[in-house]
Each structure stands twice: as structure tokens, then as C-alpha cells.
PQR file with spaces between the fields and no chain letter, atoms N, CA, C, O and H, PARSE charges and radii, in Angstrom:
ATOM       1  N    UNK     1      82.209    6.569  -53.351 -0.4000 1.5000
ATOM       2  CA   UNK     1      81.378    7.671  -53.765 -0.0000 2.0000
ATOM       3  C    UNK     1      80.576    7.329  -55.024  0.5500 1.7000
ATOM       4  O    UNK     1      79.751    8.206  -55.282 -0.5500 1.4000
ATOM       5  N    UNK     2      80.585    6.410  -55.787 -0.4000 1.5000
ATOM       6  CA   UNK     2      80.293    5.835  -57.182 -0.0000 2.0000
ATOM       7  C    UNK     2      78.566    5.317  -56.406  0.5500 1.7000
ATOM       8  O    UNK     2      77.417    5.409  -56.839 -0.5500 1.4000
ATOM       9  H    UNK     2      81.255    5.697  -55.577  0.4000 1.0000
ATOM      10  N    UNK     3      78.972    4.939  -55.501 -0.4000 1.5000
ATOM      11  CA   UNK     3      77.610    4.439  -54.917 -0.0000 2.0000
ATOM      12  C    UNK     3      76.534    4.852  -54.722  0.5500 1.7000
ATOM      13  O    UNK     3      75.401    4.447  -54.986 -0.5500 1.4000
ATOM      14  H    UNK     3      79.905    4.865  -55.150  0.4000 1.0000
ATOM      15  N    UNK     4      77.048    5.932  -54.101 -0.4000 1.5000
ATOM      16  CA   UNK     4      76.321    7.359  -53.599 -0.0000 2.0000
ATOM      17  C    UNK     4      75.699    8.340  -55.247  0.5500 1.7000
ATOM      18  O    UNK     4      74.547    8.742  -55.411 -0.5500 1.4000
ATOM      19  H    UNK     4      77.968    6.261  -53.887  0.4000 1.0000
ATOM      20  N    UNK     5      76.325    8.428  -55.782 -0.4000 1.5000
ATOM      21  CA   UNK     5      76.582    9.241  -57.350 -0.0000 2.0000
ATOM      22  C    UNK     5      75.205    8.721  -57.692  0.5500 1.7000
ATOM      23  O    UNK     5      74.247    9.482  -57.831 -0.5500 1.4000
ATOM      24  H    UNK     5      77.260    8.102  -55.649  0.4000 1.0000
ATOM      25  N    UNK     6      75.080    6.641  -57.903 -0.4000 1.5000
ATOM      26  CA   UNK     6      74.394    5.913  -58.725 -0.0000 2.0000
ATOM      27  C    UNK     6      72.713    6.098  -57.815  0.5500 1.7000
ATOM      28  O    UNK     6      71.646    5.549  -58.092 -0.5500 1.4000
ATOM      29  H    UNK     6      75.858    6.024  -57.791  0.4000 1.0000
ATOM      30  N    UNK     7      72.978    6.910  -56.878 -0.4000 1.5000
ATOM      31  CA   UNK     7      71.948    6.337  -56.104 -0.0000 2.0000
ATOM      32  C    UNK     7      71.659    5.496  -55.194  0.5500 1.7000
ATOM      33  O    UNK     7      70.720    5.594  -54.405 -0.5500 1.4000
ATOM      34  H    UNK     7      73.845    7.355  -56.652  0.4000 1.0000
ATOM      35  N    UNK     8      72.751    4.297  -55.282 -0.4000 1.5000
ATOM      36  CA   UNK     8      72.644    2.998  -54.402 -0.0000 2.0000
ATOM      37  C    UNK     8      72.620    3.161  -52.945  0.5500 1.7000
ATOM      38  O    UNK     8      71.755    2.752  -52.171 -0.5500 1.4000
ATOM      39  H    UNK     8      73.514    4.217  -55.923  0.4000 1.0000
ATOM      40  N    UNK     9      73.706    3.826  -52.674 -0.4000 1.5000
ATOM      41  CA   UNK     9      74.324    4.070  -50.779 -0.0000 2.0000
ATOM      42  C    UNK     9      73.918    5.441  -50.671  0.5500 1.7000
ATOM      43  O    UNK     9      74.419    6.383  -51.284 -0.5500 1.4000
ATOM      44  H    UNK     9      74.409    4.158  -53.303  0.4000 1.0000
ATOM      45  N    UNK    10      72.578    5.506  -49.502 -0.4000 1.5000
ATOM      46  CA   UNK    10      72.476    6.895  -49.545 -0.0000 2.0000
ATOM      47  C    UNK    10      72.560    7.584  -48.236  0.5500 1.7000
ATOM      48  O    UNK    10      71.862    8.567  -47.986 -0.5500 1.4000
ATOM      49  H    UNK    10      72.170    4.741  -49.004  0.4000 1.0000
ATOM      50  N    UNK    11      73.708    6.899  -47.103 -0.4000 1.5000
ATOM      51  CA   UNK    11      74.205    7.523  -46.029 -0.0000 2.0000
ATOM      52  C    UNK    11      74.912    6.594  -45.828  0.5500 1.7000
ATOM      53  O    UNK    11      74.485    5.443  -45.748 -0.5500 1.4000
ATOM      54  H    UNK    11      74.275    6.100  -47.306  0.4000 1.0000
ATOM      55  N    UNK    12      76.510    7.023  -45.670 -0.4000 1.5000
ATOM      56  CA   UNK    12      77.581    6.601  -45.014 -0.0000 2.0000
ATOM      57  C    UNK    12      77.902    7.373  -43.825  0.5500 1.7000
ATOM      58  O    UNK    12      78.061    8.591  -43.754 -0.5500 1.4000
ATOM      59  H    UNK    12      76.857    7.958  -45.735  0.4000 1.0000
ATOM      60  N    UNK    13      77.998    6.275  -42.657 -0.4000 1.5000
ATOM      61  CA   UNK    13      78.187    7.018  -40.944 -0.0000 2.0000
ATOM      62  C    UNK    13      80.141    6.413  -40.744  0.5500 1.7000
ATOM      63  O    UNK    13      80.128    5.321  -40.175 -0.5500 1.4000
ATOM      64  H    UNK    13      77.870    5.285  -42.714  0.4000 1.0000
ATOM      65  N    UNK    14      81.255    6.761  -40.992 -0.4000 1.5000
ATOM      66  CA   UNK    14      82.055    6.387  -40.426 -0.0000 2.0000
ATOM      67  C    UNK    14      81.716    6.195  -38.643  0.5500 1.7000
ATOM      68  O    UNK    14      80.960    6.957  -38.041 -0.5500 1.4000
ATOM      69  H    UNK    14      81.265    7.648  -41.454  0.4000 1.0000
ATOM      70  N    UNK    15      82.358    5.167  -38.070 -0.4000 1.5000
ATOM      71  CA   UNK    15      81.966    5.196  -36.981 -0.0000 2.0000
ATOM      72  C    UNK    15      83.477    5.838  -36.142  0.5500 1.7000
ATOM      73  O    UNK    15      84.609    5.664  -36.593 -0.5500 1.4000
ATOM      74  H    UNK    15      82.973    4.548  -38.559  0.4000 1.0000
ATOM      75  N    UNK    16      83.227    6.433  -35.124 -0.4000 1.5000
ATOM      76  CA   UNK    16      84.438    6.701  -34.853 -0.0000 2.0000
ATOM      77  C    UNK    16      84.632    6.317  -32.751  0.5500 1.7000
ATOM      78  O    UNK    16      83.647    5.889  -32.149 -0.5500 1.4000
ATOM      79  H    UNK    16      82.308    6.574  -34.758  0.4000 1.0000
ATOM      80  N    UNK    17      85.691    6.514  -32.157 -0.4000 1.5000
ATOM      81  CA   UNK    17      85.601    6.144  -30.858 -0.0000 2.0000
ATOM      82  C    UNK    17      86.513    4.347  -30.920  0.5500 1.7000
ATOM      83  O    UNK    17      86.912    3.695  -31.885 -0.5500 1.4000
ATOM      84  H    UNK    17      86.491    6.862  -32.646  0.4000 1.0000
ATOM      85  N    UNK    18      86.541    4.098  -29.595 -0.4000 1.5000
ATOM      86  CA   UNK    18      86.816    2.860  -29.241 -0.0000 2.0000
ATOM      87  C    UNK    18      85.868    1.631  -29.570  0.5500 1.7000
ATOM      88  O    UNK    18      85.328    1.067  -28.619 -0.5500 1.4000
ATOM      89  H    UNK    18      86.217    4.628  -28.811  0.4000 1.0000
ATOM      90  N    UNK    19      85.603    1.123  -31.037 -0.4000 1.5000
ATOM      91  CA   UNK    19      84.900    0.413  -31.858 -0.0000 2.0000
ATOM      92  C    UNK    19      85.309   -0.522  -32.883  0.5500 1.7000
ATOM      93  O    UNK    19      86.017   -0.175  -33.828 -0.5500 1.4000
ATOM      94  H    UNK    19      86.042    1.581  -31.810  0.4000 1.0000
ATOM      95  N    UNK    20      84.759   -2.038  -32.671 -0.4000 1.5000
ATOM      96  CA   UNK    20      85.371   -2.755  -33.975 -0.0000 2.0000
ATOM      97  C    UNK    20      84.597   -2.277  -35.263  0.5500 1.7000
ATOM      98  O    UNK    20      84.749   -2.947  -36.284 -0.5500 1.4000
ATOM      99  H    UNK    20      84.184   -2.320  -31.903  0.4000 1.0000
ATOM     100  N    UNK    21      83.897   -1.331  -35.289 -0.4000 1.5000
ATOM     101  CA   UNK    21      83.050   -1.196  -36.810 -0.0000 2.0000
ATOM     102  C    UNK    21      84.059    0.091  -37.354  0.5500 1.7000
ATOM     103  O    UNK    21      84.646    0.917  -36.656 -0.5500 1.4000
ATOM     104  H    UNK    21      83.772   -0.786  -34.460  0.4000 1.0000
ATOM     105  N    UNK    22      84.049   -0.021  -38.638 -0.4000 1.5000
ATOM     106  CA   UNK    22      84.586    1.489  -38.991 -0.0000 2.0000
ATOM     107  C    UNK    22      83.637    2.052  -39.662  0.5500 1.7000
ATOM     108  O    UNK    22      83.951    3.175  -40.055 -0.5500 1.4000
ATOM     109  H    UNK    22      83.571   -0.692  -39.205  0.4000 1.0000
ATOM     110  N    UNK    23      82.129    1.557  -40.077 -0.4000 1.5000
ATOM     111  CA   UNK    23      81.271    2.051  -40.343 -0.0000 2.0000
ATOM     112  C    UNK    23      79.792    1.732  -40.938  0.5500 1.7000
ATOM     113  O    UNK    23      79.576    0.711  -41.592 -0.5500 1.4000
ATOM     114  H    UNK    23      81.874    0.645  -39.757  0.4000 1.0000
ATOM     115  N    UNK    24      78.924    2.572  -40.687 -0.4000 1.5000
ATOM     116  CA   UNK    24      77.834    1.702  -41.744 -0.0000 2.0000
ATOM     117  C    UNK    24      76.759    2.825  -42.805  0.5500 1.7000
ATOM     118  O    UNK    24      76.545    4.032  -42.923 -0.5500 1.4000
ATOM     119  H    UNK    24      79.099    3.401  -40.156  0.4000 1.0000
ATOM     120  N    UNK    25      76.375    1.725  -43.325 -0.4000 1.5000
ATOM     121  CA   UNK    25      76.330    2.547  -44.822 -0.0000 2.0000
ATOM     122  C    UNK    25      74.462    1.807  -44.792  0.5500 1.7000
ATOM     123  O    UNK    25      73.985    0.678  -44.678 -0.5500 1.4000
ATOM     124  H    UNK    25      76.548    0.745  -43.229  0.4000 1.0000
ATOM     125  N    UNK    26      74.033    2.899  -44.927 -0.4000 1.5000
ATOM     126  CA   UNK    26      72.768    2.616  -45.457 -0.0000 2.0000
ATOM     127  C    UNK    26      72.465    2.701  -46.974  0.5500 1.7000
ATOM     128  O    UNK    26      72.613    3.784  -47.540 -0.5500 1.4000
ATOM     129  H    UNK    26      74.420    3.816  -45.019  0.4000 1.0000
ATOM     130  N    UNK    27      72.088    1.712  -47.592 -0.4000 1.5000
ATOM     131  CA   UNK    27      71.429    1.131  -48.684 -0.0000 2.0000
ATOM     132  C    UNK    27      69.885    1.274  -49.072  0.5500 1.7000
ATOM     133  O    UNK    27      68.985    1.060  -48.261 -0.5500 1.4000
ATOM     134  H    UNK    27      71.968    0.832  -47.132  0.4000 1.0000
ATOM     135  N    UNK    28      69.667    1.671  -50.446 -0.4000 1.5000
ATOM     136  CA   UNK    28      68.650    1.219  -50.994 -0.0000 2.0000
ATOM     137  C    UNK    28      67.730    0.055  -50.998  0.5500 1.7000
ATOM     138  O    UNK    28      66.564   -0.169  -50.675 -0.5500 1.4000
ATOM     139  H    UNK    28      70.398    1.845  -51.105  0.4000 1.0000
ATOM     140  N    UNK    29      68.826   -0.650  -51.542 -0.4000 1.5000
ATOM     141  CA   UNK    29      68.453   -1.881  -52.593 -0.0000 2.0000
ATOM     142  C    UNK    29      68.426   -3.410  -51.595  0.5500 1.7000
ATOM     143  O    UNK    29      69.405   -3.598  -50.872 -0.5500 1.4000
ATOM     144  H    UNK    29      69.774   -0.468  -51.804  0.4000 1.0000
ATOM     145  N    UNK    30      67.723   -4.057  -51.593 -0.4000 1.5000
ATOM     146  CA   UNK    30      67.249   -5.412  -51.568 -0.0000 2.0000
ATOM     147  C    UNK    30      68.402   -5.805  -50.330  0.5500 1.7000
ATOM     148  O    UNK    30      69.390   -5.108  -50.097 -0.5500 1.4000
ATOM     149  H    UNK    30      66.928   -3.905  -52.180  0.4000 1.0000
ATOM     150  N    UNK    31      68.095   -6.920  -49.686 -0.4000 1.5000
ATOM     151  CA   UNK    31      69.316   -7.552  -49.030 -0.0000 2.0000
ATOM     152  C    UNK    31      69.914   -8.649  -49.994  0.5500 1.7000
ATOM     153  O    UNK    31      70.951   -8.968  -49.414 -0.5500 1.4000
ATOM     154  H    UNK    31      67.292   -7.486  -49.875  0.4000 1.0000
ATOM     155  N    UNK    32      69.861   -9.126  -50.723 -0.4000 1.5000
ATOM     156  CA   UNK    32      70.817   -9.906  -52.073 -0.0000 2.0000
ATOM     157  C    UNK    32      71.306   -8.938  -52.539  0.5500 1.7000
ATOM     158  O    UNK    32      72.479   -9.310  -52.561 -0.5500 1.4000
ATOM     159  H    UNK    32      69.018   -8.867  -51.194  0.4000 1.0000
ATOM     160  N    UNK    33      71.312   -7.524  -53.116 -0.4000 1.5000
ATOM     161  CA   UNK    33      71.497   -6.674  -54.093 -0.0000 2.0000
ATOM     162  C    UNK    33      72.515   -5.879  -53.073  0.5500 1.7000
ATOM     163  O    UNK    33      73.359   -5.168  -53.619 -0.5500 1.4000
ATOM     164  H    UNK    33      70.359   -7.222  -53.099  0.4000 1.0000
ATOM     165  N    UNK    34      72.504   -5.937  -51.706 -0.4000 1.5000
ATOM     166  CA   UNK    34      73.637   -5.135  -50.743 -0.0000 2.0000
ATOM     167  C    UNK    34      74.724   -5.893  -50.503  0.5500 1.7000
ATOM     168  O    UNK    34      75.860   -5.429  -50.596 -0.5500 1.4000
ATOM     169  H    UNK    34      71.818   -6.514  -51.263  0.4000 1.0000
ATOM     170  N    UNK    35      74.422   -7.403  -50.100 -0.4000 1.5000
ATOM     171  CA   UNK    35      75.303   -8.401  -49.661 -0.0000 2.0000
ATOM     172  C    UNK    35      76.290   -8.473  -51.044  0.5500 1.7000
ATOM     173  O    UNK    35      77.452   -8.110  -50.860 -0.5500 1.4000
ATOM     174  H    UNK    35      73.499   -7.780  -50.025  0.4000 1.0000
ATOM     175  N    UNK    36      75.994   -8.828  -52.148 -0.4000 1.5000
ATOM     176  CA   UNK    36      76.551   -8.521  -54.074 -0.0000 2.0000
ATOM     177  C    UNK    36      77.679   -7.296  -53.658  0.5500 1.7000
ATOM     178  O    UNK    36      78.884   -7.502  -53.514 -0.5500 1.4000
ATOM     179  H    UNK    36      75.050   -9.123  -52.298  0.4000 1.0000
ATOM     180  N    UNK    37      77.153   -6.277  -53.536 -0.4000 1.5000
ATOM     181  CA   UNK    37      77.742   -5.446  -53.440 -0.0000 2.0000
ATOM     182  C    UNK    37      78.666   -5.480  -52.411  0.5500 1.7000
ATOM     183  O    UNK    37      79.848   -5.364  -52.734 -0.5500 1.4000
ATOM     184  H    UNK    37      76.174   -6.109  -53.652  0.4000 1.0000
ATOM     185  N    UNK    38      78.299   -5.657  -50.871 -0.4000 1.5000
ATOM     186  CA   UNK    38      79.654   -5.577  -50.240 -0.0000 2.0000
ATOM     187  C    UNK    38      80.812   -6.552  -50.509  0.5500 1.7000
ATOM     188  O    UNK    38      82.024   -6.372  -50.387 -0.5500 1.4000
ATOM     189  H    UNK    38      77.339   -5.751  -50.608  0.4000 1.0000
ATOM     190  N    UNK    39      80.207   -7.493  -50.857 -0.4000 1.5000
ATOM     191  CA   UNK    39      81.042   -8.947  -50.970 -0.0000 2.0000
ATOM     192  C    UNK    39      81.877   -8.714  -52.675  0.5500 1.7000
ATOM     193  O    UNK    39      82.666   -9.593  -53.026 -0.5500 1.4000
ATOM     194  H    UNK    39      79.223   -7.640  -50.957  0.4000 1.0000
ATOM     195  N    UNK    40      81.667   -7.725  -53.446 -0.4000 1.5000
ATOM     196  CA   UNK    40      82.739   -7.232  -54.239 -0.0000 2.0000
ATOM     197  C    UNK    40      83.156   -5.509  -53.606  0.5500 1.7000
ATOM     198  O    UNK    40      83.755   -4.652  -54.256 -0.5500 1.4000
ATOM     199  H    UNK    40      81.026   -7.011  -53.161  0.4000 1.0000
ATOM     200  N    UNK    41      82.726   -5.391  -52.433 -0.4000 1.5000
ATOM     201  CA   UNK    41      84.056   -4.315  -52.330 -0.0000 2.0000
ATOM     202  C    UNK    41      85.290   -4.823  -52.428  0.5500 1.7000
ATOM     203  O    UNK    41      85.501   -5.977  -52.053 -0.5500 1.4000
ATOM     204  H    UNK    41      82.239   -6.086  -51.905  0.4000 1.0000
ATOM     205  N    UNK    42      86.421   -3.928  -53.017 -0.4000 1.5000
ATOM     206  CA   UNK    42      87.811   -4.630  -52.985 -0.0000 2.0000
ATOM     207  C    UNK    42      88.401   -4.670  -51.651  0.5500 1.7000
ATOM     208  O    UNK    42      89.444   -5.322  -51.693 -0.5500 1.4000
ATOM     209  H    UNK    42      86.250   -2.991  -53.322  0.4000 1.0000
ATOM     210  N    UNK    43      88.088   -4.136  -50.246 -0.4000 1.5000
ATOM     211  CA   UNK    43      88.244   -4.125  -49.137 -0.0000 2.0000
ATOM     212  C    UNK    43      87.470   -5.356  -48.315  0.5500 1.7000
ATOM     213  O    UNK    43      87.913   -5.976  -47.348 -0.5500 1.4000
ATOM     214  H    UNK    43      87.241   -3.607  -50.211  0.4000 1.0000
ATOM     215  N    UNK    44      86.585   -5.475  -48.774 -0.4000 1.5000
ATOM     216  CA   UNK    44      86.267   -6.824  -48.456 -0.0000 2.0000
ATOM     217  C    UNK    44      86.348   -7.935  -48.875  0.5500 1.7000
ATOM     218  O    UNK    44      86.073   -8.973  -48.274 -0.5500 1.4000
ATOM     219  H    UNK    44      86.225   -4.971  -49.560  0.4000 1.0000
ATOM     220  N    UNK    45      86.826   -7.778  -50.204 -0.4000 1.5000
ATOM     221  CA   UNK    45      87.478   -9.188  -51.155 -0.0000 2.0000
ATOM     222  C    UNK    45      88.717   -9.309  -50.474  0.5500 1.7000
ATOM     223  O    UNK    45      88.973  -10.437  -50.053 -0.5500 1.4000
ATOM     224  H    UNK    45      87.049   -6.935  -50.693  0.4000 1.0000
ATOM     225  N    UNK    46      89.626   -8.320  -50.247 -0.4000 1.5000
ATOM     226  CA   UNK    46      90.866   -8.899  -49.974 -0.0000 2.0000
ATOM     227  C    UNK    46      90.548   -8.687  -48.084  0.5500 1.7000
ATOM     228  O    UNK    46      91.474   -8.019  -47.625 -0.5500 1.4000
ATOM     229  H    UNK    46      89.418   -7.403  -50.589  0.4000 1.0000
ATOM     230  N    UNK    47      89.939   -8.920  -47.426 -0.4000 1.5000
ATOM     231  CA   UNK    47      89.968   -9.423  -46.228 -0.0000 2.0000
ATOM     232  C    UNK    47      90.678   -8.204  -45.091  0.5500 1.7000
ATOM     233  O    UNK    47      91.356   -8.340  -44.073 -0.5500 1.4000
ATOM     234  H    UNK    47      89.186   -9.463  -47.798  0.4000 1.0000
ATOM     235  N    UNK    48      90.130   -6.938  -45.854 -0.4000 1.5000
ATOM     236  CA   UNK    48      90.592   -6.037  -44.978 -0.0000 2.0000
ATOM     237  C    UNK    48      89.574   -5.586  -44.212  0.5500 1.7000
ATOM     238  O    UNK    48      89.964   -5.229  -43.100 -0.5500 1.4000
ATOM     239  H    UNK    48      89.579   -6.827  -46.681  0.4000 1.0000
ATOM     240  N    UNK    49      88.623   -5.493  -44.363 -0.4000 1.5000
ATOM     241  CA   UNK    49      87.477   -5.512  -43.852 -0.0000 2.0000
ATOM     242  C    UNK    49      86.620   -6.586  -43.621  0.5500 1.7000
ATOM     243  O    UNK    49      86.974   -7.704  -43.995 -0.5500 1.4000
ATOM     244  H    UNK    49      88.307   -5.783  -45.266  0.4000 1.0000
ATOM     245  N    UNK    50      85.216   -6.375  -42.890 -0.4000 1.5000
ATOM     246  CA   UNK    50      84.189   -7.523  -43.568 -0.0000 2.0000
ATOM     247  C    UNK    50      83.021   -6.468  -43.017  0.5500 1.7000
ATOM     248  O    UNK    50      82.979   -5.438  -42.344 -0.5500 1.4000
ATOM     249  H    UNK    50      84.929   -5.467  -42.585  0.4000 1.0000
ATOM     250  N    UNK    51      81.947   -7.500  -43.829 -0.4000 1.5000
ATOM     251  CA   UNK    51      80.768   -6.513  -43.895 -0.0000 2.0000
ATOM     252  C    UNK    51      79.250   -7.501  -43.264  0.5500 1.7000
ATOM     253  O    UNK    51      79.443   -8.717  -43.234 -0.5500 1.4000
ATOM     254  H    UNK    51      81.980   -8.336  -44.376  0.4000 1.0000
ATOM     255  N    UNK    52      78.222   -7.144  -42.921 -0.4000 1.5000
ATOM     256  CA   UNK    52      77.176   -7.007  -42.426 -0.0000 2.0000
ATOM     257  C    UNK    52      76.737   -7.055  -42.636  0.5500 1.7000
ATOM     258  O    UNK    52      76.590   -8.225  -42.283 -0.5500 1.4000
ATOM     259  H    UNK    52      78.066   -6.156  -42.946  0.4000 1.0000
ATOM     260  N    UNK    53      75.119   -6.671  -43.616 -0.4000 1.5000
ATOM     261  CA   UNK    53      74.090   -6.869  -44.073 -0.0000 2.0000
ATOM     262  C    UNK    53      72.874   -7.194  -42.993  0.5500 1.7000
ATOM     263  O    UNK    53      73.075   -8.102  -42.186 -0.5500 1.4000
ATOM     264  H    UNK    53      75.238   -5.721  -43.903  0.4000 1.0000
ATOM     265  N    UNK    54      72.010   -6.700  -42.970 -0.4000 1.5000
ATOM     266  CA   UNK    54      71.014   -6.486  -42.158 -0.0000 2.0000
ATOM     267  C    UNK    54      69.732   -5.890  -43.056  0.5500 1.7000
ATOM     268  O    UNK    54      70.008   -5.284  -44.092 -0.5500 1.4000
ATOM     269  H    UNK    54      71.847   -5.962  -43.625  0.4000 1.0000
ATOM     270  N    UNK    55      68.708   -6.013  -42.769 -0.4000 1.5000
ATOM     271  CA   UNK    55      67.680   -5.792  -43.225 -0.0000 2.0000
ATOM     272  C    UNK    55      66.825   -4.492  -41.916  0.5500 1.7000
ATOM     273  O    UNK    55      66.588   -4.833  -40.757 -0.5500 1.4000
ATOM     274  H    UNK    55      68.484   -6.505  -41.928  0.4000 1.0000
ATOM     275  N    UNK    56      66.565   -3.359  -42.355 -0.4000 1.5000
ATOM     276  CA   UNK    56      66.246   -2.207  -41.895 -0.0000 2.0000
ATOM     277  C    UNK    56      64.573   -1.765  -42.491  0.5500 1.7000
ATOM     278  O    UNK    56      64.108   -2.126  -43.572 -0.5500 1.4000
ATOM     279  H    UNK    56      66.758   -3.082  -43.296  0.4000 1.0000
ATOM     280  N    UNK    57      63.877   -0.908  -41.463 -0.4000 1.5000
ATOM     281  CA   UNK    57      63.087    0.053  -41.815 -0.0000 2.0000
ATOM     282  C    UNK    57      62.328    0.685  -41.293  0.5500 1.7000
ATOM     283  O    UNK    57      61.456    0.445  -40.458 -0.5500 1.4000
ATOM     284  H    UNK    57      64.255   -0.615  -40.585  0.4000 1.0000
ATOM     285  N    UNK    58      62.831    2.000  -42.059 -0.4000 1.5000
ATOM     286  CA   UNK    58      62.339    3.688  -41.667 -0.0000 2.0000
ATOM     287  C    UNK    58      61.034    4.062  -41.645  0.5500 1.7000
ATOM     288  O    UNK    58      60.229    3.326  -42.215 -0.5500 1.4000
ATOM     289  H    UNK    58      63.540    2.195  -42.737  0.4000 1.0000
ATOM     290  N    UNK    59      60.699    4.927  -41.175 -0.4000 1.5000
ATOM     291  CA   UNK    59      59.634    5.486  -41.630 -0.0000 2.0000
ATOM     292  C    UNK    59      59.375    6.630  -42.298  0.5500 1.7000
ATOM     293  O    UNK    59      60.167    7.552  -42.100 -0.5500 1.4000
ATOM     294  H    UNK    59      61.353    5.526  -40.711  0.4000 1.0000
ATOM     295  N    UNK    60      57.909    6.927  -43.502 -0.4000 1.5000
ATOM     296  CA   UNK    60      58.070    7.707  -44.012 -0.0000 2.0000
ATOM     297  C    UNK    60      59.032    9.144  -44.431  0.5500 1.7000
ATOM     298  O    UNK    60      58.877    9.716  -43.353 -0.5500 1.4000
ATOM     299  H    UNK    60      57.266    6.179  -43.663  0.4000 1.0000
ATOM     300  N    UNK    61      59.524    9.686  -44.888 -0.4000 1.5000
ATOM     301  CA   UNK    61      59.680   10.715  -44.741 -0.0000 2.0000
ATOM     302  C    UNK    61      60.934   11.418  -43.990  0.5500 1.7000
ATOM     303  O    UNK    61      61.316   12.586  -44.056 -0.5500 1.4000
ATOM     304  H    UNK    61      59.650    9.221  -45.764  0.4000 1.0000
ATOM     305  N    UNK    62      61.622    9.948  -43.002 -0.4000 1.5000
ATOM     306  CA   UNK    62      62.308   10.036  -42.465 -0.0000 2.0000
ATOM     307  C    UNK    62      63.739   10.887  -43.058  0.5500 1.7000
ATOM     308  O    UNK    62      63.858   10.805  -44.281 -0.5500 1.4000
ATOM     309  H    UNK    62      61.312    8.999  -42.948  0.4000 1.0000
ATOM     310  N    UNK    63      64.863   11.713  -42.318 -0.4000 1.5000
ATOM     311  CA   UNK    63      65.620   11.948  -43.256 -0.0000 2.0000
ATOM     312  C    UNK    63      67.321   12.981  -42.600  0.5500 1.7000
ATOM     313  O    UNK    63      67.124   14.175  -42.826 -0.5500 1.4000
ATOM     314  H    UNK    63      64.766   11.780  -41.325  0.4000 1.0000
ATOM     315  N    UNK    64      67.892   12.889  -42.331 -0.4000 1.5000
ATOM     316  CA   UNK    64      68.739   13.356  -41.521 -0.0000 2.0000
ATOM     317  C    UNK    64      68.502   15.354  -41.760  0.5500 1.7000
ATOM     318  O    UNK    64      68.054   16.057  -42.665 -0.5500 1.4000
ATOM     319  H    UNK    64      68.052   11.919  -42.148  0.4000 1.0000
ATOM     320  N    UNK    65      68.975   15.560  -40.665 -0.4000 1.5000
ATOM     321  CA   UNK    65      68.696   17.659  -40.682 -0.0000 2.0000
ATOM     322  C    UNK    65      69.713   17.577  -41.871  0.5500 1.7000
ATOM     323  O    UNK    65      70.518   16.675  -42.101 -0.5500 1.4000
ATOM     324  H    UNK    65      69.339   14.989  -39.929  0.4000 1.0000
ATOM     325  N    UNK    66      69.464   18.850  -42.646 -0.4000 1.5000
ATOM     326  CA   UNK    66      70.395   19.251  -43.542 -0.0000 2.0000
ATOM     327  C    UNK    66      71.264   20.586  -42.612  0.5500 1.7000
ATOM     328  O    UNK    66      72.199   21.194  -43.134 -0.5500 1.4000
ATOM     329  H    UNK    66      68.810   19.583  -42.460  0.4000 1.0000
């Protein structure tokens, strides 16, 4: 949630169902500046997870219903 707070992560989708992902998190910032970041989650330092990085984009205005 620190992520979210700072601005950085500004939609987390847990994924749920019969799936190896448990989720994905859309980002702000740069693909160096996301990969940094997942690669010090403590869930992905200690090998409980692993993470992804991909390069994305929206269009204008785009934005989930409230």
C-alpha cells in the first residue's frame, strides 16, 4: 500500500481462479524504475514469488468505473 500512498502503483488486480499469477500491478514509472522495485519486494527477494515487467500503453484518459 506504500506504493499506492507514494503514487507509484496505481492499480493492483489480484488475480484469482485456476492461475499461476497471483497478480498484476500497474505502474507509473519507467521499466528500470518497476523492475528496481519488484526485484526489492521482500516476496520476491526471498523467492516466494517472481515478477514480470512488461512495458504497457493506455490511452488517454483511460480509467477504471468508480
Amino acid at each position: 500500500m506504500q506504493l499506492q500512498d507514494a503514487g507509484i502503483l496505481s492499480v493492483v488486480l489480484p488475480v484469482r481462479g485456476d492461475s499461476d499469477l497471483a497478480g498484476i500491478g500497474v505502474f507509473g514509472g519507467s521499466h528500470e524504475q518497476t523492475t528496481a522495485i519488484m526485484n526489492g519486494d521482500p516476496a520476491v527477494a526471498a523467492g516466494v514469488l517472481t515478477a514480470e515487467v512488461y512495458e504497457a500503453s493506455g490511452f488517454p484518459g483511460d480509467a477504471l468505473p468508480s
